[in-house]
Structures are given as C-alpha cells and as structure tokens.
C-alpha positions in Angstrom: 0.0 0.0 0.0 2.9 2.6 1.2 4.3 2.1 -2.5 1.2 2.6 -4.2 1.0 6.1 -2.6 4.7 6.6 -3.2 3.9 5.5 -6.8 1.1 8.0 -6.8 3.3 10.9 -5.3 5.6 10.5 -8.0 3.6 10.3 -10.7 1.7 13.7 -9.6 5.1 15.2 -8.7 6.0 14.9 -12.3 2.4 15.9 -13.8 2.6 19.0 -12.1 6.2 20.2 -13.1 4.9 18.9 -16.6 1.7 21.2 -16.3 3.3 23.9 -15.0 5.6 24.3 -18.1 3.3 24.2 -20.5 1.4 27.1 -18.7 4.2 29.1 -18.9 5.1 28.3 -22.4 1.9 29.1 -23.1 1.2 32.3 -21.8 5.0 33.1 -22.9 3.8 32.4 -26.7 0.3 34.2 -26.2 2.0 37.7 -26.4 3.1 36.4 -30.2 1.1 34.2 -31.9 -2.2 35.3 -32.9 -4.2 31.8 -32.5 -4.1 31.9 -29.1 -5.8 35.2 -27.6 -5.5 36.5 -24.7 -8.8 35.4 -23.4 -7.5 32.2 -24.6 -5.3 32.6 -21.3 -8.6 32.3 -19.1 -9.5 28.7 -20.6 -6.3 27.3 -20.2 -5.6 28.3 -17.1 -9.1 26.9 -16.2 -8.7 23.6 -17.7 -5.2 23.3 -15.9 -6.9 23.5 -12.6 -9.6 20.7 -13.9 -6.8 18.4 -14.8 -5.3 19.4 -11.0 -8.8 19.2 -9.5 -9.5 15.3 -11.3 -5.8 14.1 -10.1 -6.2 15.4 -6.5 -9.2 13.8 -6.2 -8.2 10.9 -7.8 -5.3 10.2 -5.5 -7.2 10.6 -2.4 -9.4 7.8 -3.5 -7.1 5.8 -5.6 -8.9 5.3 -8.6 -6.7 7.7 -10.7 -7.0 6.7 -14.4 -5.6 8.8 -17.2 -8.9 9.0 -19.2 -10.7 10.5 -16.8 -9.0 14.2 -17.4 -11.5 16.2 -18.1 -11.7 18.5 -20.7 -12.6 22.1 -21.5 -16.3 21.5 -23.4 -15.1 24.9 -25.2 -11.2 25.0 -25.1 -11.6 27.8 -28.0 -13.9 30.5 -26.4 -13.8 32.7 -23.4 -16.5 32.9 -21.3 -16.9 36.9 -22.1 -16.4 37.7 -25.8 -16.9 40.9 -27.5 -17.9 40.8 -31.3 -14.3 39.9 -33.4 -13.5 38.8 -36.3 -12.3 35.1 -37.7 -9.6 35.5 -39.8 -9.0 32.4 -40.9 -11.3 32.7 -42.8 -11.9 34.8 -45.6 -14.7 34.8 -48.1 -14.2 35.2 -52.0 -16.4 36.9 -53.3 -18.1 38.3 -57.4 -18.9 41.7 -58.4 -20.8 40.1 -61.6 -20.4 37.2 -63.1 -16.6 37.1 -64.5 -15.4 40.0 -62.4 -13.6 38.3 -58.9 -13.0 41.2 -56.1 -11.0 39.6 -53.9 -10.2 41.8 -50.6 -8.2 39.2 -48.3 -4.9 39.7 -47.3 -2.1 38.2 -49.3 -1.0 36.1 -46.3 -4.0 35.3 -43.9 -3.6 37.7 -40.9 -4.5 34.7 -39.0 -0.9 33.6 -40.1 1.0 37.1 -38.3 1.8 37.6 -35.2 -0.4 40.2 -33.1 0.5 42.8 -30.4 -2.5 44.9 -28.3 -2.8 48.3 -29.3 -1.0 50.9 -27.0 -1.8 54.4 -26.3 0.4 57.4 -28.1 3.1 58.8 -25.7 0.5 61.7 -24.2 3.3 64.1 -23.5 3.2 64.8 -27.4 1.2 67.7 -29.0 -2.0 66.8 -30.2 -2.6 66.1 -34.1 -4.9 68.2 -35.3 -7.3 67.8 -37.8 -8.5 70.9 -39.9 -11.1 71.8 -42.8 -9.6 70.7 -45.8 -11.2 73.2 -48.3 -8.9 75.6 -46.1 -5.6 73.7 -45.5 -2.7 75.5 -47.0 0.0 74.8 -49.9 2.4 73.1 -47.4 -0.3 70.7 -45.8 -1.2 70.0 -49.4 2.4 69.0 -50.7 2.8 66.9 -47.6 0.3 65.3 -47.9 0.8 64.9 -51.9 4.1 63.2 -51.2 2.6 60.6 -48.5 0.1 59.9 -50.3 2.5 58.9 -53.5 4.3 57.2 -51.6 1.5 54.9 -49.9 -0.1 54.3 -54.0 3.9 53.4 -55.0 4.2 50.4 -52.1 3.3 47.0 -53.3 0.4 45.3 -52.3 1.9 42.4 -50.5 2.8 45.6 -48.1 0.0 46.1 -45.7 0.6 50.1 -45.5 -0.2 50.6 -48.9 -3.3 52.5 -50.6 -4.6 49.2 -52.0 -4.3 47.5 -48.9 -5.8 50.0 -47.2 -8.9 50.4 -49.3 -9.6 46.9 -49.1 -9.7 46.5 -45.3 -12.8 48.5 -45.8 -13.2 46.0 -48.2 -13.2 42.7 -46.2 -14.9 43.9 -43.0 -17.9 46.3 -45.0 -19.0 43.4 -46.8 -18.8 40.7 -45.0 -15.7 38.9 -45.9 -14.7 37.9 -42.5 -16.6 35.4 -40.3 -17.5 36.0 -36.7 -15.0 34.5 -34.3 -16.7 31.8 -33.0 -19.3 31.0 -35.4 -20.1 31.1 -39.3 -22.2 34.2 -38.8 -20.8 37.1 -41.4 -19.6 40.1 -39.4 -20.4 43.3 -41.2 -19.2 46.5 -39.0 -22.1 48.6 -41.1 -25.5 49.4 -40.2 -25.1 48.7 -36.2 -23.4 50.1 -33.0 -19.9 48.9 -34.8 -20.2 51.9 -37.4 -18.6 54.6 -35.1 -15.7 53.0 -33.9 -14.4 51.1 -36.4 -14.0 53.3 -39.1 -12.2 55.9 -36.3 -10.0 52.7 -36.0 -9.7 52.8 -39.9 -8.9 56.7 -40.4 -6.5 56.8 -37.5 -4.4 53.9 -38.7 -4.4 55.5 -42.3 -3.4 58.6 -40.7 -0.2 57.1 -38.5 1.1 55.4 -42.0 1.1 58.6 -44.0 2.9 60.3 -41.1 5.3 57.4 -41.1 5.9 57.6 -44.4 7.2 61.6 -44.6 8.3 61.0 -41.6 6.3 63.6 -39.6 4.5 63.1 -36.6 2.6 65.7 -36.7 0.8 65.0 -39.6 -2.9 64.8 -39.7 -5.7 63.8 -41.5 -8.4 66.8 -42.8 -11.8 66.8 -43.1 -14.4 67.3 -45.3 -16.6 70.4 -43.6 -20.5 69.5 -45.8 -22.1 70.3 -42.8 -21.3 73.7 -42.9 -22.2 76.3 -46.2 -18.2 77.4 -46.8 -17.7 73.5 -47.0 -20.3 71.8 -48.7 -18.6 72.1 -52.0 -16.0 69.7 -53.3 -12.8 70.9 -52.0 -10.3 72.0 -54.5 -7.5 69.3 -53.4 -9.4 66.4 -54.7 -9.2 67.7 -58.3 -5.3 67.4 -58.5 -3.0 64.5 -58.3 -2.8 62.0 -56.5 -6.2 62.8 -55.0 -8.3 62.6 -58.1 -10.3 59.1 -58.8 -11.6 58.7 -62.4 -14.5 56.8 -60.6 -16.6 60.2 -59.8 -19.4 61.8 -60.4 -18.8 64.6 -63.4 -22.2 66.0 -63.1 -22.0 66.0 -58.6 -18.1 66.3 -58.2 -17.2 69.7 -59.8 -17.1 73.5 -58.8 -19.0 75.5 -57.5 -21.7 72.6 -57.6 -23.5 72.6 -53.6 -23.5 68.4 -52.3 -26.6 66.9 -51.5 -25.9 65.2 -48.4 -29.9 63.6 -48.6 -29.6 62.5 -52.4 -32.5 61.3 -53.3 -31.0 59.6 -56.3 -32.3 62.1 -58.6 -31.1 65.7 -59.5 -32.7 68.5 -56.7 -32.1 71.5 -59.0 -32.3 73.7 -56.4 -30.0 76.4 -56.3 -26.9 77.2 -54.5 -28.6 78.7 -51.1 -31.8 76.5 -51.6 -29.4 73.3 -51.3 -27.4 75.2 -48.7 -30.6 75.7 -46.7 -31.6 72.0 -47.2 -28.8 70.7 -45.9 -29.0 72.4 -42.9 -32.3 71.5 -41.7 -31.1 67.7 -42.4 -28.5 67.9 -40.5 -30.6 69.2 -37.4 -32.5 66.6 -37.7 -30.1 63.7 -38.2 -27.5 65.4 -35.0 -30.2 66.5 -33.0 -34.6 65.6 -33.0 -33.9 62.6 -34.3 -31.0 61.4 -32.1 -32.2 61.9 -28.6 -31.4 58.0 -28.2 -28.1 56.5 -28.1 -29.5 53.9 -30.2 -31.1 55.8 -32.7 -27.7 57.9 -33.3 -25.1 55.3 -33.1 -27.1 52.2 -34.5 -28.8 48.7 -33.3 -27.2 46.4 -30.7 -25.1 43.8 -32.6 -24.3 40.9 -30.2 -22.0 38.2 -30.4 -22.9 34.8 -31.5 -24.8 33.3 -33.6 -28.7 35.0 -34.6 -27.6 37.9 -32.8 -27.0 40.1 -35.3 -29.4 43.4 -36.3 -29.6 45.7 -39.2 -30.9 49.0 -37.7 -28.6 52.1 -39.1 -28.2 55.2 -36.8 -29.1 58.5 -38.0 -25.5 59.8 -39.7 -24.9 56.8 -41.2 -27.9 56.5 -43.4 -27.1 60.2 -44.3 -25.3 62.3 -44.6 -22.8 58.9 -44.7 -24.8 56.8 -46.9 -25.9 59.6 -49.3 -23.0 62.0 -50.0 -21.2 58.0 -50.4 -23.7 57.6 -53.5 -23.5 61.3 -54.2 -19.5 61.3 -54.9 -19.7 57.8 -56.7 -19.8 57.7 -61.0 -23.6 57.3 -61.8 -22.5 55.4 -65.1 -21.3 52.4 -62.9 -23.1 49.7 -62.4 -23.3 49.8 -58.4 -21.8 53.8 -58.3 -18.2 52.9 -58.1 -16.2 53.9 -56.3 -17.8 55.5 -53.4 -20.9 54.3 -54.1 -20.4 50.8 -52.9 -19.0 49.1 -50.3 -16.2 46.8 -51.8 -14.5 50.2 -53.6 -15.5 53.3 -51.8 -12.2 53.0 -49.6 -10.5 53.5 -52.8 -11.3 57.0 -53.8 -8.8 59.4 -51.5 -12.1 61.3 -50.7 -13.5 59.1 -48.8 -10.8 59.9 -45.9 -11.7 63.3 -45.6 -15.6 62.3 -45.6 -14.6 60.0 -42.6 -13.2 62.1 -40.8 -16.1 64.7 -41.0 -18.2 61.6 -39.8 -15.6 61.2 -36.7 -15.9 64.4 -35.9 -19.8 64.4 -36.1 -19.5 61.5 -33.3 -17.8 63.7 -31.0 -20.1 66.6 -31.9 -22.8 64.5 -30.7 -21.2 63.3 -27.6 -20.4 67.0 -27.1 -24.4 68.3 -27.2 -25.3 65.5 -24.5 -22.4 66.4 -22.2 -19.9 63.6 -22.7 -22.0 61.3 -21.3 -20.4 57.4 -22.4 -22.5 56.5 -25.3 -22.7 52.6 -24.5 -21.3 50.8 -21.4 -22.0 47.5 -22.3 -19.0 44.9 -22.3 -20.0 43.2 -25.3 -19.5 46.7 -27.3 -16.7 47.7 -25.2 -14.4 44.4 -25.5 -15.2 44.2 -29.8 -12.0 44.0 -31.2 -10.8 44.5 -34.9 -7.2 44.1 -36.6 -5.1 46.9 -38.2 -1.7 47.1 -39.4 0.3 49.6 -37.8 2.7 52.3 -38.9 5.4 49.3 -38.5 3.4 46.7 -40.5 2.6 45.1 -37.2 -0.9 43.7 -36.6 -2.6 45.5 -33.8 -5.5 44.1 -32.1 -7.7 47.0 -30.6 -10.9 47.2 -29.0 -13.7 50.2 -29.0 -12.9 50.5 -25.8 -9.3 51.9 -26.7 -10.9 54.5 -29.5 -13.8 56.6 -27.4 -11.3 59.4 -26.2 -9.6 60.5 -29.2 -7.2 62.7 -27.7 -6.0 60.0 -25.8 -5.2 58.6 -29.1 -3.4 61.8 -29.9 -5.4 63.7 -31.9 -8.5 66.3 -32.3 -10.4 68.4 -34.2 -10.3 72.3 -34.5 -13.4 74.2 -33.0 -15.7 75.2 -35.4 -19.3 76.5 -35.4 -22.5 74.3 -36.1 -25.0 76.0 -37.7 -27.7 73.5 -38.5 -28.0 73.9 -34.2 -30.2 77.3 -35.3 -31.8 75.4 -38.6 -34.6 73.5 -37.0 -37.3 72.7 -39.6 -40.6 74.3 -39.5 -44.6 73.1 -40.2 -45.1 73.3 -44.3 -48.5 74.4 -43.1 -50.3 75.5 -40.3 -50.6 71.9 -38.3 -54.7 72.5 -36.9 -55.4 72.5 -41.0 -53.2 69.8 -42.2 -54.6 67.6 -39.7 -58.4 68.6 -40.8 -57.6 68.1 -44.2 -55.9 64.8 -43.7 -58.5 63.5 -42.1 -61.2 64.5 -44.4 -59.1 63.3 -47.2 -58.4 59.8 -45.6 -61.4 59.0 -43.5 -63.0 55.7 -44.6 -61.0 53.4 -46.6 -57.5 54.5 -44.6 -58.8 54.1 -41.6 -59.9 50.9 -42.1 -56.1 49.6 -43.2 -54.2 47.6 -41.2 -50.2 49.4 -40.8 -49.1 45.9 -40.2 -48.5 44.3 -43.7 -47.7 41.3 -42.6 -47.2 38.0 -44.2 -46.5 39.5 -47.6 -45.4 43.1 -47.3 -45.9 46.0 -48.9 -44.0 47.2 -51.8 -42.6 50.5 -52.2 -43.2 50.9 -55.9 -45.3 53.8 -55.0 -45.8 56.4 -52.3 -47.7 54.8 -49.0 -49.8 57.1 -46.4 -51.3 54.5 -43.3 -52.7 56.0 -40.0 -50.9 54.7 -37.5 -52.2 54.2 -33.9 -50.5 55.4 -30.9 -50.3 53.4 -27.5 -50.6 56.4 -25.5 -50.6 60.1 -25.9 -48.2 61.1 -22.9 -44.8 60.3 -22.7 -44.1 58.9 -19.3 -41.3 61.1 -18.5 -39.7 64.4 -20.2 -36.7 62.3 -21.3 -39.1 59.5 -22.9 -39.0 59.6 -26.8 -41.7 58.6 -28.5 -40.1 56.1 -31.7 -41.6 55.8 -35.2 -40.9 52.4 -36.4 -40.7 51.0 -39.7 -40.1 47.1 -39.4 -38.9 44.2 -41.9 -37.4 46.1 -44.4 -36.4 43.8 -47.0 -34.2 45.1 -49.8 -34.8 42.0 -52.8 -31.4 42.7 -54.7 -28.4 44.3 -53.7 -28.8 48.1 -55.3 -29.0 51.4 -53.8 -32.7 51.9 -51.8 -33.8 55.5 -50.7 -37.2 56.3 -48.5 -38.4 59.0 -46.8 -40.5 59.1 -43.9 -43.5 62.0 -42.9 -45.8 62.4 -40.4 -49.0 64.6 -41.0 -48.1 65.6 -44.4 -50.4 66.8 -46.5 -48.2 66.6 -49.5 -45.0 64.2 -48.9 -43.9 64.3 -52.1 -43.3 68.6 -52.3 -41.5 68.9 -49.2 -38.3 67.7 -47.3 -36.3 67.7 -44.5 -36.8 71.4 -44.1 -40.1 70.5 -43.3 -41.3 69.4 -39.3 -43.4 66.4 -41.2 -39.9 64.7 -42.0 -39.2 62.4 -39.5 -36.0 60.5 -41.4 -34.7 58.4 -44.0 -34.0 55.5 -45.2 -30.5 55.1 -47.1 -29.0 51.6 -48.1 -25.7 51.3 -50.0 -25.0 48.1 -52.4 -22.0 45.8 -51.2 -21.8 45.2 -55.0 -20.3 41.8 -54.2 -21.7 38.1 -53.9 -19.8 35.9 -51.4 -18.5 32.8 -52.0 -19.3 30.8 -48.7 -17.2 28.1 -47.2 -18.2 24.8 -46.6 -21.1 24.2 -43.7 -21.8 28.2 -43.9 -25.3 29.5 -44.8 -26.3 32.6 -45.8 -28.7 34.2 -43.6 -30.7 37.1 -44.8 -32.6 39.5 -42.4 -34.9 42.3 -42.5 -33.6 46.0 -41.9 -35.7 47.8 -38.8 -35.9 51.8 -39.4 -36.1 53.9 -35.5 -37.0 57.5 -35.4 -37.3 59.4 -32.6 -40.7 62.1 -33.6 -41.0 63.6 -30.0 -39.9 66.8 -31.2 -41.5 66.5 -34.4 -45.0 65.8 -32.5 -44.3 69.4 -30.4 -43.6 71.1 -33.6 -46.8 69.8 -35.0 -49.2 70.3 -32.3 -49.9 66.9 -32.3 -49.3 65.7 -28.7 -52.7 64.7 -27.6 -54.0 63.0 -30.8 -54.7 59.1 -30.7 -53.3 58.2 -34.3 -51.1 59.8 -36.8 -50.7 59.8 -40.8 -47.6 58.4 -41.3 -46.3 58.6 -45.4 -43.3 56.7 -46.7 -42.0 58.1 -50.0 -40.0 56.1 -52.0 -37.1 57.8 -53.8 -35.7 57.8 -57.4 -37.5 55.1 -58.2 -35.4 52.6 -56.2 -38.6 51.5 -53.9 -39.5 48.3 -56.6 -36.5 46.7 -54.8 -38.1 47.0 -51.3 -41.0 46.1 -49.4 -41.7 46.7 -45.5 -43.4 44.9 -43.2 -45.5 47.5 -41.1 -45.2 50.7 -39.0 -45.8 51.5 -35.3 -44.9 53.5 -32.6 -42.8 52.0 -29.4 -41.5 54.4 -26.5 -37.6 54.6 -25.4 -36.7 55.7 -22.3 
C-alpha cells in the first residue's frame, strides 16, 4: 500500500512540473502568436486547474486513471467575448459574373503575429485635424508626397493604398466570419459603425505620417455640414487625390452636395441646397438622435442570430448619401464611393470620414460627454489593423472613445444646422383637418401591419398609424416611429423617406417638421463565396426614429393616431417592401 502512494506521489510530482511548463510556455507564446488570444489565457488556465482538481481527487481515493482528465467542453472560447473577427477565414467573393474582387490579405492575418494596441506617448502635442477646403499649400504638398508614396508600395505591403482600401473592403462586406461561429460580421448598419472606421482613419493617418516621416501629420476633413464646406474641395481635383471613378455631373465646382440625395437631380439652387442641408443635418444630430440607439445604430451581439440591421441617423445620411453622391452614376453599383467593396478606394473618402468622426464627438459634445454605450459586449469588440510598422494591432472600441488620448482632435468650429430647426409646411390644426377629411374611410380601415406578404414600395404609402398612448411617461421618454422588416430584394442602392402629417409628402423635405428621417442603403456590389457548412442568412432592416420633437412642432401631442407617409425615392422603392409601421416608446 505505502508504494502505491509513493507511486502516486511520484507520478503527480512529475504531472505538475509537466503542467506547470506548459502554462508558462503558453502564456510566454500568447504575447506572439495570434491563435491563441488573450482570453485564450482564461480557458487554459481553467482547464489546468480541472486536470489538477480530477488528479487530487483521484489520489485521495485511488482510482486515478488517465482517461478520466477532463476537458474544457469549449477550449476555443472565453466565457466573455466581445464581437471579433475570424480571420482564418476569408470569403471570396463576385462583383458580376466574371469580375472576382477579392479583398483578403495576401498572407492570412490569422498567419501574423499580433500585439494589443497601446496608447500614443500623451506628453506629445496633439494632431490636429482641420477643414480641408482651407488647408494650406504646405499641408497639401505633404500630404501629396505621402500619399504617392503609400499608392507606390506593393500590395503584398500592408501600409499601402490598396491595402488600405480593401480592409474596408473585407470587413464592410462581410468577408470575415464572426469569431466563433459562421455568422458574417459586417461593422455597417449597427453600434460597430462609429468605432471602427475611427480605428480605420487613425491607422491610415499614423502610416502617412510614417511615411514623410512627420508626426505631426494629420488627417483633414471634409466640412459638408457647414455652407463654406459643402462644395468639393479643391484638393481632390489634382493629383494624387483625383479618382476617375466620380461623379462629373455631382463632383465639380461651385456645384453645392446633397448630403440627402434622393437619387435624382434637386435643381435647387446654391442657397436652396445650402438651406436644405442644414435642416437635415438638425434633424439627423439633433430631433432625431435623442437616443443613443437611434444615433449610433442597433445592438449587434456576439454569436450566432444575434446580429441586427438598424442604421443610426449619420450613417444612413449624410454617410450613406454623400457615399452615393461622390460615386460615378455610369457604374453599375456607383463605383467607387458608391459601394462598399471600392469606396475605400477613392482618396475622398478619408476626408468624408473624418467629418463623420468628428460628427461623433459633436454628438457626444451636445449630451455632455455622457459614455454612449457601457455594455461589455460593445466595449471588449476588437478589430485588426496594421500599424505604422506593419505590425498587426488588435484594438478594441474600448481603446478609441477618447480620441485625444489617441493623440489627436479636431479644430473648433461652429455648427450652424443647431439654429436650422425645420418648421410646419402648413399650419398643423389645418393639415390635420384636411388629412383627415381626405383619408377618413377606406384609410382608416387599413391595417399598418403588412404582414405575411409586405408592402411594396413601388409607390408612395400614407397609413394612419395608432398610438399606445398620448403622454410620454417622463420628459426624457421619446416617442419612436418604427418601420419594421425592411427587405431590400437585390443588392442596389434603396432610398425612402418618412412623414408624419403631411399633406403633401412628395413637395416637401427635411426642411419641413413632417420629415421624420430616412432610409438610405448602399449596395455591397459583391456576392460571397461561402465556405463549406456556412449559410447565408438574410434579415430584415428595422428603421427607428425618434418624432417627439416632431410631435411638439406639429401640435400633435394629444392625438390618438397619426398619418404616417413613406415616400419612395428615385425610383429605387421596386427593390423594397416593409413589413409594417408602429410606434414603441424609449426611455
């Protein structure tokens, strides 16, 4: 018996030396090889203590037997994971038949070593980032020559311009699986929008300083918000900033953008535009985005059927818009900017970026710095970059909401559209007489649920819609128009505009208190080519818009149902039906 247990104490003498150097090994390794994460750290470590747990017990009872180790049931995934991406596994994917656009990597980053992001040293000045229709002759030939000098690296080189378009590439349409599971991860149309193209822009930024060798270089930004900046600025017609892939009729001098193109010409004139734009942009940064959610997007959750498709205000437009403004109408899905796959590469699309960034903070700014999201699941989302170096960087949101802590800011500059808020086409006691006069009977009679089969937006669609209640709870509730199971049938551009109370939907816009939003989806312009055991899943875009202050503006408080119109633009409606309208409540 005394050398069974002597046995015994041998034998788990030299299992746990054994253990112990593999742990170390492995958590030595972990800080350079990508395939095992730091989370990674967590399971191992826990199923070291199993297999410790089992052989203690074991001895004390002396029925030790080697196949009873037990065994993480997930050895691969932590038990806290933030959204991330697989990449191992890259998806192929068609533009049309014959045409291959093919955005992975050269060498499967899966393949590369990774190290954690780390903070800028803080002691150095900030970078700046300034209007770019008003950036200097200097700035400009800085800029020129790192920007000749990212298009003149090879692609196998993951700083260069190709490269660098085509990250936008692989993670905007869906070329990466979730980590995990063989769910597509798309970092559009959610609560990933914001942060990962900041991650994008401030990469791009550090390897054009690299490569002139100037720290203090910064990116610029493309000031459409504002009247002195809403025309193409002059940079992008000269070398190397131009892209054949424009717009001739929209990108030229002194034309006005359209930041809510409507896929059609507007005609209006230089201050009518100017004027329009304005009131969108009070509505899009401020009525409509009372809600965290309704600004920055739906909650995308890790793992499998827990993805949404619920854009935020700015990213349906101005983002999606100007996007399909800027890109050549002659191409078949508006390349470049007009698509997904190639709006990365058009030089343009930086500065548009970087407006958007900025818009973010503006946003955070007008509700006092309050943190956006707390929720681990958005905070611990992690994305790769290359680096200035060519080392791949694994950062998480959580490293991107202060962007001075990541060295850089924006110059102060004034908002008008915060004194452009939209007023009544018509006096509100009339239009709501007249609409009801003009709808009573057959209208009222309609269901606004259009369930099983839908309604097609191949033509304009006015439905009253009933309210659950006619007081908000509290002064901070907001009242949410929803338009639910949006389905987009093929993969083209889809505009729609939402009223409420409008006698006329069609003759008025966002300079109007009827508006309450839009609808704006971009093409990925690609068809992927799945791996084995993967399935397409398609879902149904949800549309949130916050009408309190719309309801105030239009005296309509206190009324049991409302007229609710959705106006399908430049013809693109064929492609879409919806599901229904109603009205929920977000406190």
């Amino acid at each position: 018996m005394e050398a069974k247990r002597w046995l015994h104490a041998v034998l788990f003498t030299f299992v746990m030396v054994g253990l112990f150097a593999s742990l170390v090994i492995n958590v030595s390794n972990e800080e350079h090889t990508h395939m095992r994460e730091e989370k990674n750290k967590l399971v191992s470590i826990s199923t070291t203590f199993l297999w410790l747990k089992k052989i203690v017990s074991s001895l004390a009872f002396g029925d030790w037997q080697f196949n009873k180790v037990p065994v993480s049931e997930h050895p691969e995934k932590p038990h806290r994971v933030g959204l991330s991406p697989n990449t191992s596994s890259c998806h192929k994917s068609f533009a049309k038949p014959g045409f291959q656009v093919y955005c992975c990597p050269p060498k499967p980053e899966s393949e590369e070593p990774v190290i954690d992001f780390e903070f800028p040293d803080p002691s150095v000045p900030l970078r700046i980032r300034k209007r770019v229709h008003l950036r200097d002759s200097d700035y400009i030939a800085k800029y020129t020559r790192a920007l000749k000098i990212m298009k003149s690296l090879p692609y196998d080189d993951p700083r260069s311009f190709g490269r660098q378009a085509d990250m936008h590439c692989i993670y905007c349409t869906g070329a990466y699986n979730q980590k995990y599971t063989n769910d597509i991860l798309s970092i559009h149309r959610s609560w990933l929008f914001f942060p990962w193209h900041r991650m994008l822009i401030y990469f791009h930024e550090r390897i054009l300083a690299s490569l002139i060798e100037d720290d203090t270089f910064s990116l610029s930004f493309w000031n459409w918000d504002a009247p002195e900046g809403m025309v193409t600025p002059d940079m992008y017609f000269k070398e190397p900033f131009i892209d054949t892939e424009r717009s001739e009729t929209h990108v030229r001098r002194p034309k006005v953008a359209d930041i809510n193109y409507n896929f059609v010409e507007s005609n209006l004139k230089p201050e009518e535009q100017i004027s329009k734009n304005l009131a969108f942009m009070y509505h899009q940064m401020v009525s409509g985005a009372k809600k965290v959610e309704l600004f920055m997007g739906c909650t995308y959750k890790p793992g499998t059927n827990n993805s949404c498709d619920g854009p935020g205000t700015v990213e349906l437009a101005p983002h999606n818009a100007l996007h399909s403004w800027v890109g050549k109408e002659s191409n078949r899905y508006l390349e470049n900017m007009g698509v997904f796959y190639a709006a990365a590469r058009d030089p343009i699309f930086y500065a548009h970026h970087s407006n958007i960034d900025r818009l973010w903070g503006v946003w955070k700014e007008l509700r006092n710095n309050e943190p956006e999201i707390v929720d681990p699941d958005w905070l611990e989302s992690y994305f790769y970059f290359h680096n200035e170096k060519s080392q791949l960087v694994r950062i998480k949101i959580r490293d991107v909401l202060n962007i001075t802590k990541l060295g850089y800011d924006y110059e102060k500059i004034d908002h008008p559209w915060l004194n452009a808020r939209p007023k009544p086409s018509m006096d509100p006691t009339i239009a709501r007489h007249a609409l009801n006069m003009r709808h009573n009977g057959y209208l009222t009679t309609q269901s606004s649920d259009f369930t099983p089969k839908g309604r097609t937006l191949d033509s304009t669609i006015t439905v009253k819609v009933h309210r659950p209640k006619n007081q908000r709870k509290t002064e901070n509730e907001e009242e949410i128009l929803v338009v639910y199971g949006i389905d987009i049938k093929e993969d083209v551009y889809v505009k729609f505009d939402v009223y409420v109370n409008a006698i006329d939907a069609t003759t008025i816009g966002p300079e109007s208190t009827e508006f309450a939003g839009t609808y704006v989806s971009l093409p990925k312009g690609i068809t992927l080519v799945l791996n084995e055991g993967e399935v397409k899943r398609k879902s149904k875009s949800t549309l949130k818009l916050g009408i309190s202050e719309l309801l105030d503006g239009l005296q309509a408080n206190e009324e049991e149902s409302l007229w609710v119109t959705l106006v399908p633009r430049g013809g693109t409606g064929v492609h879409t039906s919806v599901d229904g309208i109603r009205i929920e409540y977000m406190a």
